[in-house]
DSSP file (Angstrom, degrees, kcal/mol; ACC not computed):
  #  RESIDUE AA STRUCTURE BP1 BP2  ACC     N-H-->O    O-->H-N    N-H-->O    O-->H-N    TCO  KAPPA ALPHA  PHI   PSI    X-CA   Y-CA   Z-CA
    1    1 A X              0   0    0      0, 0.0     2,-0.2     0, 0.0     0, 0.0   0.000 360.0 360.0 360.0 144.1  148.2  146.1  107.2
    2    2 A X     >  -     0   0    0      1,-0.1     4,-2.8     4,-0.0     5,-0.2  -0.546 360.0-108.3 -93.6 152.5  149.6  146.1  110.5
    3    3 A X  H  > S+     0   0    0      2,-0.2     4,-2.2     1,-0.2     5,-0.2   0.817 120.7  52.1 -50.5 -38.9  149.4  142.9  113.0
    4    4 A X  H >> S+     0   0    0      2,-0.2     4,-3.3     1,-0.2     3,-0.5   0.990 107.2  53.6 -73.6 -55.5  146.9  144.6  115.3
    5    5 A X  H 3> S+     0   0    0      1,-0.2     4,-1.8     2,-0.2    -2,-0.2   0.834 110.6  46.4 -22.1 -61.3  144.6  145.4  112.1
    6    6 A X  H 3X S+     0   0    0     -4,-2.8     4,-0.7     1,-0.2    -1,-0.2   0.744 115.0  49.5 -64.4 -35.7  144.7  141.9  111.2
    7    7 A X  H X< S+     0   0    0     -4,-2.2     3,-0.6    -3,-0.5     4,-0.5   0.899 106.5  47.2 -87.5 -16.0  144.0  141.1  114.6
    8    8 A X  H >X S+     0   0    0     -4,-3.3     4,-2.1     1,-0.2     3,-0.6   0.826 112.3  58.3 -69.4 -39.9  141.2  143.2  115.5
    9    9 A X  H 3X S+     0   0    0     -4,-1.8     4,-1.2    -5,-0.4    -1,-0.2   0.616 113.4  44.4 -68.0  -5.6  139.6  141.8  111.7
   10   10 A X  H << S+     0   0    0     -4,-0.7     4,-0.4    -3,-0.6    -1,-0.2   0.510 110.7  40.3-105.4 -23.2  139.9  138.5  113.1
   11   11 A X  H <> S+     0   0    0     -3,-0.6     4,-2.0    -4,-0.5     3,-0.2   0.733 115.5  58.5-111.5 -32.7  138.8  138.4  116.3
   12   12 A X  H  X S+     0   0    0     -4,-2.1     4,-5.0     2,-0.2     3,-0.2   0.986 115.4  46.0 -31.7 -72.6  135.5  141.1  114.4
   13   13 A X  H  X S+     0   0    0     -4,-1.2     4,-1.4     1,-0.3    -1,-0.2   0.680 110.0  46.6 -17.8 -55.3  135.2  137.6  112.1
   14   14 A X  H  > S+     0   0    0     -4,-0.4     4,-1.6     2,-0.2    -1,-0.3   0.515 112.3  51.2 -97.0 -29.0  135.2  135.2  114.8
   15   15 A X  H  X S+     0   0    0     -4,-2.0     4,-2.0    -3,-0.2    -2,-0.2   0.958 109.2  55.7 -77.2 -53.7  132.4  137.6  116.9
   16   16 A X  H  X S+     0   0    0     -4,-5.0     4,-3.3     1,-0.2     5,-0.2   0.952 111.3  39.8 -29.5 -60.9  130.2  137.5  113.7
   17   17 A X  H  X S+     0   0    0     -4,-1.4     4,-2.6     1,-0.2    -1,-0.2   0.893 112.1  51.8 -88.0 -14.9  130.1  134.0  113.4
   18   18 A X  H  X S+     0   0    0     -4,-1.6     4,-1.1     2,-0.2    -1,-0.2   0.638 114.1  50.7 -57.8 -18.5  129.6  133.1  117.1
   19   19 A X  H  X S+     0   0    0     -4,-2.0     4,-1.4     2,-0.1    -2,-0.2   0.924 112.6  41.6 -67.7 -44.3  127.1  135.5  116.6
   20   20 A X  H >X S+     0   0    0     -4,-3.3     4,-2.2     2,-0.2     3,-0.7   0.956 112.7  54.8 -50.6 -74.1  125.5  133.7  113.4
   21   21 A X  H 3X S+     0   0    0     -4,-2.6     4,-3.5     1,-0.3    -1,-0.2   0.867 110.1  45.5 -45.7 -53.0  125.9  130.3  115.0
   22   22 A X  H 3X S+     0   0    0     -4,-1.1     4,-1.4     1,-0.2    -1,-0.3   0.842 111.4  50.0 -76.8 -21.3  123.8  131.5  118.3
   23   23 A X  H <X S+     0   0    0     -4,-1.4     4,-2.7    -3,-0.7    -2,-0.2   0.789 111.5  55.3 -69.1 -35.2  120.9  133.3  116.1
   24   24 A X  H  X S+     0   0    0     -4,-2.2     4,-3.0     1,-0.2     5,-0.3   0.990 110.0  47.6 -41.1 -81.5  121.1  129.4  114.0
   25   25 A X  H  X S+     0   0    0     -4,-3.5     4,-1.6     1,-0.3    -2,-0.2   0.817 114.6  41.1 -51.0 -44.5  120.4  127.8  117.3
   26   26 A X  H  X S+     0   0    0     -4,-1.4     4,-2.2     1,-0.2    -1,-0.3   0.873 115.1  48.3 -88.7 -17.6  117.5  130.1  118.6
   27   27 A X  H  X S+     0   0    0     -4,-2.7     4,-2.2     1,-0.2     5,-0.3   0.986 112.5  49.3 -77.7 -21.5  115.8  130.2  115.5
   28   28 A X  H  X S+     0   0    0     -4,-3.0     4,-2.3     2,-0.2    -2,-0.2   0.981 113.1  52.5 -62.9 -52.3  116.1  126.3  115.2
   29   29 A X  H  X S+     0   0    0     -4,-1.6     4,-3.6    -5,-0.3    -1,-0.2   0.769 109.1  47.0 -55.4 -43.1  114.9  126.3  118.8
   30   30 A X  H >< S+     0   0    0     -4,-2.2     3,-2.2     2,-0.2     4,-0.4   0.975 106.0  54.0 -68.1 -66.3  111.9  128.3  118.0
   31   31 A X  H 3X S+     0   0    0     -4,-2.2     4,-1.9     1,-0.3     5,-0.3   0.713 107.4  56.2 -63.8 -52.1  110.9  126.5  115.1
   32   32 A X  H 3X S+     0   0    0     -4,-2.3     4,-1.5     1,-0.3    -1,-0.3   0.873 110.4  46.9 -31.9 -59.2  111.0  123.2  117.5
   33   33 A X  H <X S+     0   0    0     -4,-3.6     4,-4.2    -3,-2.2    -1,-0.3   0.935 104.7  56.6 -48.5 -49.2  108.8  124.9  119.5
   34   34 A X  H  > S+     0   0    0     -4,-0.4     4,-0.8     1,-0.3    -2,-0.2   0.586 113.0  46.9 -51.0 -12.9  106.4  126.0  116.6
   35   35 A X  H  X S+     0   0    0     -4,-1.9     4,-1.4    -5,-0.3    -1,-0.3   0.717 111.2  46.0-103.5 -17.4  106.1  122.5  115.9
   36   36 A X  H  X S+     0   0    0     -4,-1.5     4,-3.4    -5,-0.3     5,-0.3   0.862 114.1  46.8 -75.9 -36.4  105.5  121.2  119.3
   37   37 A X  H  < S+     0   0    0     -4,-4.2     4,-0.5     1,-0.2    -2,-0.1   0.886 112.5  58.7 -72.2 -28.8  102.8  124.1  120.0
   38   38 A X  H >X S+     0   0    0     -4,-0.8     3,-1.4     2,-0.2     4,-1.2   0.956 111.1  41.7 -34.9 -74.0  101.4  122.7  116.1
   39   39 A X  H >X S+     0   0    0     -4,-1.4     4,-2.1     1,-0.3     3,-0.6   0.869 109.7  55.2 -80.1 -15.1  100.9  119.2  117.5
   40   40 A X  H 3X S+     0   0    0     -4,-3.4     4,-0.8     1,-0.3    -1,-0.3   0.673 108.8  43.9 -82.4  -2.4   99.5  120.0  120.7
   41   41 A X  H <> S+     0   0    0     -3,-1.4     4,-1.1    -4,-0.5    -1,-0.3   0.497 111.4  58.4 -98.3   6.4   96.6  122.1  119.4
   42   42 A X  H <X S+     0   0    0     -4,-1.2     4,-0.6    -3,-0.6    -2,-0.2   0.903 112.4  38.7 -83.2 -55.8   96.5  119.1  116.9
   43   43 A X  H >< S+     0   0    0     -4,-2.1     3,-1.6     1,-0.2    -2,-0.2   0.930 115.1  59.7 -66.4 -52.3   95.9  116.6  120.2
   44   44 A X  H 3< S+     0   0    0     -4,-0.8     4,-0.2    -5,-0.3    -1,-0.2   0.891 102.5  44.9 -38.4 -64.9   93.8  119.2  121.5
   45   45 A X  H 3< S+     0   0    0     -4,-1.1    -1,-0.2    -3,-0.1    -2,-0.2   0.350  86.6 105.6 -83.0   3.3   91.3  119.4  118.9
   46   46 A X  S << S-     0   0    0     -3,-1.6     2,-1.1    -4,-0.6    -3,-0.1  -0.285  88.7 -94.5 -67.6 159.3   90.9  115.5  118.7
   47   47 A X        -     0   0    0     -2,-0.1     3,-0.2     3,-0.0    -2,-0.1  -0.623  43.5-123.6 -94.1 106.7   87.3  114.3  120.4
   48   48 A X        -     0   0    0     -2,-1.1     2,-0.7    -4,-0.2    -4,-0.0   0.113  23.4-112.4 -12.3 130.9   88.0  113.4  124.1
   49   49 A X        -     0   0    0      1,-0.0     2,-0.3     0, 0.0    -1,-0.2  -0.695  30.8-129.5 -84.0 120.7   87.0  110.1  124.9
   50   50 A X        -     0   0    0     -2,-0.7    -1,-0.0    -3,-0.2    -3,-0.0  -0.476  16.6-130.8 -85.8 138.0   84.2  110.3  127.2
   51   51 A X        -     0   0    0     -2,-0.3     2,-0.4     1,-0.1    -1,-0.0  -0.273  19.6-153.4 -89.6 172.9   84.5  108.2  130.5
   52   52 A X        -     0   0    0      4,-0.0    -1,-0.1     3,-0.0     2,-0.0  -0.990   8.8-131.9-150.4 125.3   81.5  106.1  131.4
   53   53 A X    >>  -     0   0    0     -2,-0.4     4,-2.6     4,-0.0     3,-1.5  -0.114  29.8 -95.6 -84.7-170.9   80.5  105.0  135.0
   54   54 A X  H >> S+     0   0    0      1,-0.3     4,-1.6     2,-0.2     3,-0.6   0.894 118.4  54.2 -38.1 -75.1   79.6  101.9  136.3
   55   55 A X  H 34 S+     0   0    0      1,-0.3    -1,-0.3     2,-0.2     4,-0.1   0.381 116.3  36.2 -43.3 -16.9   76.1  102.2  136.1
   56   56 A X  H <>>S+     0   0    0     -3,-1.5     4,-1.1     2,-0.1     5,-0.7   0.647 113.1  58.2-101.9 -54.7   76.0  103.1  132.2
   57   57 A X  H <X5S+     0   0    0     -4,-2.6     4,-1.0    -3,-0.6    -2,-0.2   0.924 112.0  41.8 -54.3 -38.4   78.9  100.6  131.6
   58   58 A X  H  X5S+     0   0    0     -4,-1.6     4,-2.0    -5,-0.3     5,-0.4   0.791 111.6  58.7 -88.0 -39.4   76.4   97.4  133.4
   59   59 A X  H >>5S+     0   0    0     -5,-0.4     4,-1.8     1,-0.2     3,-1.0   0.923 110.5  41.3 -59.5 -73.3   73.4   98.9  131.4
   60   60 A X  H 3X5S+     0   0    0     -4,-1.1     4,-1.2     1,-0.3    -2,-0.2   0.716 116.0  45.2 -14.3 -51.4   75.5   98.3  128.1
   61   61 A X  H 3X<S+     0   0    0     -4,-1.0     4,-1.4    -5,-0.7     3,-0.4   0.931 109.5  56.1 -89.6 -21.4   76.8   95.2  128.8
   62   62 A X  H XX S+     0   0    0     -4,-2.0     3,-2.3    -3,-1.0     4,-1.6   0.999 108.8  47.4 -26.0-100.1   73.6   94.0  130.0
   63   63 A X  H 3X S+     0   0    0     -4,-1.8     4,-1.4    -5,-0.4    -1,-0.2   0.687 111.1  50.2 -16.8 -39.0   72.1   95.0  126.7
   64   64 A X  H 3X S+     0   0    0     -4,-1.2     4,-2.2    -3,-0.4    -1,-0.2   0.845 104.5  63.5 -69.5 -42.8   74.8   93.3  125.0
   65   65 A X  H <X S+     0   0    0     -3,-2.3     4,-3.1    -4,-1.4     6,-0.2   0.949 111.2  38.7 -17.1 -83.9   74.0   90.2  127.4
   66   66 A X  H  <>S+     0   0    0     -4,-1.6     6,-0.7     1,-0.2     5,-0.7   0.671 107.1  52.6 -66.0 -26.0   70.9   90.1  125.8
   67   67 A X  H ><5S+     0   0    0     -4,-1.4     3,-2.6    -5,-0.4    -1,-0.2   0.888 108.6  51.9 -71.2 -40.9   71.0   90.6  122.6
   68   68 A X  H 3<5S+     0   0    0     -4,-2.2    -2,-0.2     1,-0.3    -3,-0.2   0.711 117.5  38.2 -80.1  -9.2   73.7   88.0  121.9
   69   69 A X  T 3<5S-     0   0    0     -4,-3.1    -1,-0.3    -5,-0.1    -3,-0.1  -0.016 109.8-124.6-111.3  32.9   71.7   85.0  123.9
   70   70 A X  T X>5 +     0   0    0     -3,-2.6     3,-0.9     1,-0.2     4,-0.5   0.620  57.2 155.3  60.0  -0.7   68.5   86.4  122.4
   71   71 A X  H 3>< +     0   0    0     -5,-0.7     4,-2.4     1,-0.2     5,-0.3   0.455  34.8  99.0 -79.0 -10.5   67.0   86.7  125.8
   72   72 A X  H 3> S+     0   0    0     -6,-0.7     4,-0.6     1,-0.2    -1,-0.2   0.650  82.1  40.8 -92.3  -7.0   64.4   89.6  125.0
   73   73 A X  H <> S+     0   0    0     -3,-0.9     4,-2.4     3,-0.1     5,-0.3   0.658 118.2  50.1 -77.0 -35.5   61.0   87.8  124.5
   74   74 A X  H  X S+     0   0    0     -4,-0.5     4,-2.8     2,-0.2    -2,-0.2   0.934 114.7  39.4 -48.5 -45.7   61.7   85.8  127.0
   75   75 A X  H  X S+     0   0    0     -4,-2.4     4,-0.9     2,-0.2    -1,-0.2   0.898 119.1  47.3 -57.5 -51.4   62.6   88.8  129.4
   76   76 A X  H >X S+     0   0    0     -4,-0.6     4,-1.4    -5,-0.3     3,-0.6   0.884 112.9  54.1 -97.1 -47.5   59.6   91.0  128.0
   77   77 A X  H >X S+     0   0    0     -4,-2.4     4,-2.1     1,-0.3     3,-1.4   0.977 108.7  47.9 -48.1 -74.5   57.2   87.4  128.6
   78   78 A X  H 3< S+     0   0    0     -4,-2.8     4,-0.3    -5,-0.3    -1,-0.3   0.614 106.0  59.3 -72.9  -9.0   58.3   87.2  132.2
   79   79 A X  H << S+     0   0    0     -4,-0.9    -1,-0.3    -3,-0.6    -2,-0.2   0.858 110.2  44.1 -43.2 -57.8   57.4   91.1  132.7
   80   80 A X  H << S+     0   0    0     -3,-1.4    -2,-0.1    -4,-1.4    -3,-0.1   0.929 126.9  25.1 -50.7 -74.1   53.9   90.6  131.8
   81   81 A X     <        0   0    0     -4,-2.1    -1,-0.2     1,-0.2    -2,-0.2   0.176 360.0 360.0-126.7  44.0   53.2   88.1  133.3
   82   82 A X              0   0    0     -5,-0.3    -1,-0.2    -4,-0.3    -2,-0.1   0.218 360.0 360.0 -48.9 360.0   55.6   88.1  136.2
C-alpha cells in the first residue's frame, strides 16, 4: 500500500470516530433531556398547593382559637342572649 493510501485510510478512521464520538454526545444529550422533560411532567402532575387569603386564613385560625380554649358554648351562650 502506498503512503497516500495509508493516509487517506487514516485520516477516513479518524473522520469515523469524530463522527461516532459527536452522535455519543447528542444522543447522551437527548436522553438528558428525555429525563428532564420526564421530571417536569412528574412536578407538573403533583396537586398545586392552593393559596389562601387573609380572610379564609383568620376564619381558620379563629376556629382553631376556639376549639383549643373550648370557647364554643360560651361563644354560642353570649349569641342568644347577647
Amino acid at each position: 500500500m502506498s503512503i497516500k493510501k495509508l493516509q487517506e485510510i487514516y485520516l477516513w478512521n479518524r473522520y469515523q470516530k469524530e463522527l461516532t464520538e459527536k452522535d455519543l454526545k447528542l444522543l447522551r444529550e437527548k436522553e438528558k433531556k428525555k429525563t428532564h422533560q420526564g421530571l417536569d411532567e412528574l412536578i407538573d402532575s403533583l396537586p398545586k398547593k392552593k393559596d389562601i387569603n387573609v380572610v379564609d386564613k383568620s376564619k381558620i385560625d379563629w376556629k382553631s382559637f376556639v376549639d383549643k380554649k373550648k370557647l364554643e358554648k360560651e361563644l354560642e351562650f353570649n349569641r342568644k342572649d347577647g
